[in-house]
ROLUM-769730 format. One line per 8 residues: number of its first residue (from 0); their letters; for each residue z, y, x negated of N, C-alpha, C, O. Coordinates in nm, 2 decimals, padded with zeros to 4 digits. Layout:
NUM> A> Z,Y,X,Z,Y,X,Z,Y,X,Z,Y,X | ...
//
This chain:
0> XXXXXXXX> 06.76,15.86,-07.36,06.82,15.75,-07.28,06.72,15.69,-07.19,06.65,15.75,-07.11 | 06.74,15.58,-07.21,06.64,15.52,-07.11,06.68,15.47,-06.96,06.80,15.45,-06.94 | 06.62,15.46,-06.88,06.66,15.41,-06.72,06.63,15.29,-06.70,06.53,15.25,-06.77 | 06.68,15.21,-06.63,06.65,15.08,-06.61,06.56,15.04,-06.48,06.57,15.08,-06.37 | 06.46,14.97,-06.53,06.35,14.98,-06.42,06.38,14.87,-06.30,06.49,14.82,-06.32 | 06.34,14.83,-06.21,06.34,14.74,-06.10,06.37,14.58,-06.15,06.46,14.49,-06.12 | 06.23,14.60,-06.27,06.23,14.43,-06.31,06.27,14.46,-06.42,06.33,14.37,-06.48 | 06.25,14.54,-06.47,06.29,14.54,-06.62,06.17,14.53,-06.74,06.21,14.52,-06.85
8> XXXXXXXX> 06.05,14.55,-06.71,05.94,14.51,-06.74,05.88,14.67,-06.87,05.84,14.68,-06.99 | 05.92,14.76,-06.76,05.90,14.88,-06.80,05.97,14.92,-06.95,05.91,14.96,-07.05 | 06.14,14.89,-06.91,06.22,14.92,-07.03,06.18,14.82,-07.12,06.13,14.88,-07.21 | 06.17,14.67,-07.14,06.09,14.64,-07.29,05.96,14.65,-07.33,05.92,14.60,-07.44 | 05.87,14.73,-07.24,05.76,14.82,-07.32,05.79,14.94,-07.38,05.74,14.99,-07.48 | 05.86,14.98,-07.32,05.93,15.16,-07.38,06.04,15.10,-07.50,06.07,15.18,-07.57 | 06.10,14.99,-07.52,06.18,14.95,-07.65,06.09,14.89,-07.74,06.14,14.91,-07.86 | 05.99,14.84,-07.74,05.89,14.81,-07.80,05.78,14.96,-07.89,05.76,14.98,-08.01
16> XXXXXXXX> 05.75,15.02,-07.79,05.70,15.13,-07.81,05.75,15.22,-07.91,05.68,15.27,-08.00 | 05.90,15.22,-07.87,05.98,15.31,-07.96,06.01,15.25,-08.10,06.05,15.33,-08.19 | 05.99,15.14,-08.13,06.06,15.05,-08.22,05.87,15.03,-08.31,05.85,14.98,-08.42 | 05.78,15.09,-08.24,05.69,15.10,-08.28,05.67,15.24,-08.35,05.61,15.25,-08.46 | 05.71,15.31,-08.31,05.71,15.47,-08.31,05.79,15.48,-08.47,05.75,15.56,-08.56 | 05.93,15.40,-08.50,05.99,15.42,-08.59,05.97,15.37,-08.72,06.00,15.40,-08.83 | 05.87,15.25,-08.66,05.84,15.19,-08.77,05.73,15.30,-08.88,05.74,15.33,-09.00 | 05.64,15.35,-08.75,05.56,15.44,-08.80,05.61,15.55,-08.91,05.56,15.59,-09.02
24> XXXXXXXX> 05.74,15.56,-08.84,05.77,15.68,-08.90,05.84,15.68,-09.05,05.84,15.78,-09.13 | 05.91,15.53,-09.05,05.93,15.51,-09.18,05.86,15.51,-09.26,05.87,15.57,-09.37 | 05.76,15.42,-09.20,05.64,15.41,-09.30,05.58,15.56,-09.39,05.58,15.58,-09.51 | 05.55,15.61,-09.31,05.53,15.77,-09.35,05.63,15.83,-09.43,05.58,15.89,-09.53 | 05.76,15.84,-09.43,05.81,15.91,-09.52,05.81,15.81,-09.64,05.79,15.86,-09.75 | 05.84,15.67,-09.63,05.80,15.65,-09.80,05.70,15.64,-09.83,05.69,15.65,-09.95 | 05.59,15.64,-09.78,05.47,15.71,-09.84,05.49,15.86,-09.94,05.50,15.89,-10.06 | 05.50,15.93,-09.84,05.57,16.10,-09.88,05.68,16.05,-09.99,05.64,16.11,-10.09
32> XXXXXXXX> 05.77,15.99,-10.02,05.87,15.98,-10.13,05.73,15.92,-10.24,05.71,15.98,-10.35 | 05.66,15.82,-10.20,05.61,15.74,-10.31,05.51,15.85,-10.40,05.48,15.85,-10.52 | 05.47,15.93,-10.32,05.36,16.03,-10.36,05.43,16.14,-10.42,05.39,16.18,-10.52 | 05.59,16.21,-10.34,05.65,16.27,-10.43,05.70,16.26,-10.55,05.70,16.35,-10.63 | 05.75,16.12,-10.55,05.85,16.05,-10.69,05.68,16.07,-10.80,05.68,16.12,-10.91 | 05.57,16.03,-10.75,05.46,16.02,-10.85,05.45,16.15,-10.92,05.49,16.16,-11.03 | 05.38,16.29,-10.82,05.37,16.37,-10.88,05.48,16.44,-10.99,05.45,16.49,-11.09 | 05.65,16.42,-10.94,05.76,16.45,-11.01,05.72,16.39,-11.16,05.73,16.46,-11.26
40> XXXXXXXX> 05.69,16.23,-11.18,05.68,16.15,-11.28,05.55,16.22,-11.40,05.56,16.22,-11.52 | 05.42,16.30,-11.29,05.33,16.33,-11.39,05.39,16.45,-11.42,05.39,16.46,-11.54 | 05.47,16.57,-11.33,05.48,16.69,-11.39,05.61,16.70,-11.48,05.61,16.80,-11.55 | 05.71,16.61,-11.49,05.81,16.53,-11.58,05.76,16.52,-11.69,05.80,16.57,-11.80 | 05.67,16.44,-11.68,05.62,16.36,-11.86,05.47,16.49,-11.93,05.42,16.49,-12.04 | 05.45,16.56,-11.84,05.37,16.68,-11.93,05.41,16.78,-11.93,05.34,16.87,-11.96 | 05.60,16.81,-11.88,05.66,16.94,-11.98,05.72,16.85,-12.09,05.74,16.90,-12.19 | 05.76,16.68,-12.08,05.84,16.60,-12.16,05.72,16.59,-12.31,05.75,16.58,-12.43
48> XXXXXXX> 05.64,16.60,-12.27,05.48,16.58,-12.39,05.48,16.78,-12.46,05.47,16.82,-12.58 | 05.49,16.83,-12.36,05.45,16.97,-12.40,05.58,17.01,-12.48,05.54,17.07,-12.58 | 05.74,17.01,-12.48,05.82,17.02,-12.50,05.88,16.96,-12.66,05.95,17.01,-12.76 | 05.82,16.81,-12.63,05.84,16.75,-12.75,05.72,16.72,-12.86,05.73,16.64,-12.95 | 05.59,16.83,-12.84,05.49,16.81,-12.91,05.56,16.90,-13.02,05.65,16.98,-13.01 | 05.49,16.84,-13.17,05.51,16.88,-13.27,05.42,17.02,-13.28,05.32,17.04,-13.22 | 05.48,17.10,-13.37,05.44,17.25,-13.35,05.36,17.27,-13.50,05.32,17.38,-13.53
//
């Protein structure tokens, strides 16, 4: 929770800040999804190759 400052100056650098902070943070987990969903896709399609290779 935030406090409200004199002028007010303070609280929209700290809403700013924070709204910077989250963006970050999104950013980073779809990264992390984009890189998870990837490797899931390569280790997926080489049991799906290994599984359905002809014997």
């Amino acid at each position: 929770m935030m406090q409200m400052d004199v002028d007010g100056g303070v609280l929209i650098a700290q809403k700013t800040d924070n709204r910077k902070q989250e963006e970050h943070k999104q950013e980073q987990q779809m990264e992390r999804t984009r890189s998870t969903t990837l490797s899931n896709r390569v280790i997926f399609t080489g049991l799906w190759e290994h599984a359905c290779a002809p014997r």
